[in-house]
Every structure is written in structure tokens, then in C-alpha cells.
Residue, then its C-alpha position, 0 to 999 in steps of 0.5 A: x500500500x504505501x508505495x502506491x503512495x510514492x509518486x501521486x499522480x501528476x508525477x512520472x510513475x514506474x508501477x512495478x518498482x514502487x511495487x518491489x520489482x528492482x528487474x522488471x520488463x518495461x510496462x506493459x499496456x493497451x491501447x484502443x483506438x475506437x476510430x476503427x473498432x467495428x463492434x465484432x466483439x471478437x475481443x470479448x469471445x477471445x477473452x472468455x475463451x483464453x481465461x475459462x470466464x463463464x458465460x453472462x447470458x445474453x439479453x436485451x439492454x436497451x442500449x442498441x444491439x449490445x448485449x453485455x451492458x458493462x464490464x463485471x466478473x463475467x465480462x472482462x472486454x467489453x464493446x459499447x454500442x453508442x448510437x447517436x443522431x442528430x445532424x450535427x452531432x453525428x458528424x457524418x452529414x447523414x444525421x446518423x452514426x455509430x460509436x463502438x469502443x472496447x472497455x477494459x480494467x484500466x490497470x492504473x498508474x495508482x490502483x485503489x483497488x490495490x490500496x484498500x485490498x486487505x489481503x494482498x490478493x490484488x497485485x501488481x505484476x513486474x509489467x505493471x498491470x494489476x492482477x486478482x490472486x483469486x485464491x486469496x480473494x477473500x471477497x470482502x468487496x473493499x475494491x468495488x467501489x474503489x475503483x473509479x471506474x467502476x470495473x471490478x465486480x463480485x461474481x455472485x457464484x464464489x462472492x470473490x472478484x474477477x477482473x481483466x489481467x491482461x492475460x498475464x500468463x501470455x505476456x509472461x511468455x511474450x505472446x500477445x492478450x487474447x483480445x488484441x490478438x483476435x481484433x480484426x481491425x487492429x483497434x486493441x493494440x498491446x505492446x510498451x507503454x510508452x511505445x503506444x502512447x507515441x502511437x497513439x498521439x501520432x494517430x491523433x494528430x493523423x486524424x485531425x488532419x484528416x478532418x476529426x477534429x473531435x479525435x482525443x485520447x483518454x487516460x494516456x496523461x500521466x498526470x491525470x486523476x489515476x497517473x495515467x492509465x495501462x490501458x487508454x483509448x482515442x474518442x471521438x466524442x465525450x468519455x461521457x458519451x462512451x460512459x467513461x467518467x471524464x475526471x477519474x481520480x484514484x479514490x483513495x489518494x487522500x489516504x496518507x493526509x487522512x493517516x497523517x491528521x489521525x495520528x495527530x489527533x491520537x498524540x493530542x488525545x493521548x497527551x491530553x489524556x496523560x496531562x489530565x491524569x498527571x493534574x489528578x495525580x498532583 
């Protein structure tokens, strides 16, 4: 937990040594371009496929032909389905377009999910990422709601939490995550960090030149609210719009502050109690 706490977002971060790797690959990410995610869901099957995830049945949602709603112990990819009119809005002339966007745990830079799990079943990997020990889950949920985007759910079967893990067992053997390797269109690309951030700026830049100017990413800056994301992603429209909150910030970074005030508390407490006591005595 406390070295979570010794870069703070806004400064250049290295997850896996703050975590105690001294020899450590470099960091590992994802980055979705969703200018050329075509909604297969291929990512999604690939997934479950890899990782034995257990099937979340399929049903109606109201939110156009998505049929998995969101991320949850089930659901470790997720492609949204937005469809927006409106003239204007739509950008196309037509009146009419779709969004599509692949959704992923966002392995953060700063992880509150790690921060407040209290059996150090949540871990960070020597690539950065952010993993569950199922095996040491306990499933007391401390981690759901600490998560700023709301990605870590209980399964309701074993009460314990399940979450993407980049498929850590490939990339330990230098193989690509399921998903990014199954995309057709190459919209989830995995590699170095830092790497893709370059990639994906120049891919910004491409596009607003080829007329996009809405074109943004999100959760590339490392001084953002989490320290900057594993896995980030190129709008084209609002997060909002896609159902990212658009100022995430790690829930728990008020922590050492908190600690800090308490224990000044407890020594005024405890000298007041100990004065009280000496004045009685005399």
C-alpha cells in the first residue's frame, strides 16, 4: 500500500518498482483506438475463451444491439454500442452514426483497488498491470467501489472478484492478450507503454488532419486523476458519451493526509489524556 503512495499522480510513475520489482520488463499496456473498432466483439469471445470466464447470458439492454451492458466478473472486454443522431452531432452529414469502443480494467498508474485490498490478493505484476490472486480473494468487496471506474465486480457464484489481467500468463511468455490478438481491425493494440502512447498521439494528430477534429485520447496523461492509465483509448466524442467518467481520480489518494491528521489527533488525545491524569495525580 504505501508505495502506491510514492509518486501521486501528476508525477512520472514506474508501477512495478514502487511495487518491489528492482528487474522488471518495461510496462506493459493497451491501447484502443475506437476510430476503427467495428463492434465484432471478437475481443470479448477471445477473452472468455483464453481465461475459462463463464458465460453472462445474453439479453436485451436497451442500449442498441449490445448485449453485455458493462464490464463485471463475467465480462472482462467489453464493446459499447453508442448510437447517436442528430445532424450535427453525428458528424457524418447523414444525421446518423455509430460509436463502438472496447472497455477494459484500466490497470492504473495508482490502483485503489490495490490500496484498500486487505489481503494482498490484488497485485501488481513486474509489467505493471494489476492482477486478482483469486485464491486469496477473500471477497470482502473493499475494491468495488474503489475503483473509479467502476470495473471490478463480485461474481455472485464464489462472492470473490474477477477482473481483466491482461492475460498475464501470455505476456509472461511474450505472446500477445487474447483480445488484441483476435481484433480484426487492429483497434486493441498491446505492446510498451510508452511505445503506444507515441502511437497513439501520432494517430491523433493523423486524424485531425484528416478532418476529426473531435479525435482525443483518454487516460494516456500521466498526470491525470489515476497517473495515467495501462490501458487508454482515442474518442471521438465525450468519455461521457462512451460512459467513461471524464475526471477519474484514484479514490483513495487522500489516504496518507487522512493517516497523517489521525495520528495527530491520537498524540493530542493521548497527551491530553496523560496531562489530565498527571493534574489528578498532583
Amino acid at each position: 500500500m504505501v508505495a502506491q503512495f510514492l509518486g501521486m499522480p501528476g508525477t512520472a510513475a514506474d508501477p512495478a518498482a514502487e511495487a518491489g520489482y528492482t528487474d522488471h520488463p518495461s510496462r506493459k499496456g493497451f491501447f484502443t483506438d475506437t476510430s476503427v473498432c467495428i463492434g465484432c466483439k471478437a475481443c470479448e469471445v477471445a477473452c472468455k475463451e483464453w481465461n475459462a470466464v463463464p458465460e453472462d447470458g445474453l439479453r436485451l439492454t436497451g442500449m442498441s444491439f449490445d448485449n453485455t451492458d458493462k464490464l463485471n466478473a463475467d465480462t472482462w472486454r467489453h464493446v459499447a454500442f453508442v448510437e447517436q443522431a442528430g445532424g450535427a452531432q453525428a458528424g457524418d452529414g447523414e444525421g446518423l452514426r455509430w460509436l463502438m469502443a472496447s472497455d477494459v480494467c484500466k490497470h492504473c498508474t495508482h490502483a485503489a483497488c490495490l490500496d484498500v485490498c486487505p489481503t494482498g490478493a490484488l497485485v501488481r505484476t513486474e509489467f505493471g498491470t494489476v492482477v486478482v490472486q483469486e485464491d486469496v480473494c477473500n471477497g470482502c468487496g473493499y475494491c468495488v467501489p474503489a475503483c473509479p471506474y467502476g470495473v471490478i465486480a463480485k461474481r455472485e457464484d464464489d462472492g470473490r472478484v474477477w477482473k481483466c489481467t491482461m492475460c498475464y500468463d501470455r505476456i509472461g511468455d511474450g505472446l500477445t492478450p487474447a483480445c488484441a490478438k483476435a481484433c480484426p481491425t487492429e483497434s486493441i493494440q498491446y505492446g510498451d507503454l510508452d511505445e503506444l502512447r507515441t502511437r497513439a498521439r501520432q494517430r491523433v494528430e493523423q486524424l485531425h488532419a484528416d478532418g476529426v477534429p473531435q479525435a482525443r485520447l483518454y487516460g494516456e496523461d500521466p498526470a491525470d486523476g489515476v497517473g495515467g492509465a495501462g490501458a487508454f483509448f482515442l474518442l471521438l466524442d465525450e468519455p461521457e458519451t462512451y460512459g467513461f467518467p471524464p475526471d477519474p481520480v484514484v479514490t483513495t489518494r487522500d489516504l496518507p493526509s487522512m493517516w497523517r491528521h489521525a495520528g495527530v489527533a491520537a498524540a493530542a488525545l493521548l497527551a491530553g489524556v496523560a496531562a489530565a491524569f498527571i493534574g489528578r495525580k498532583s
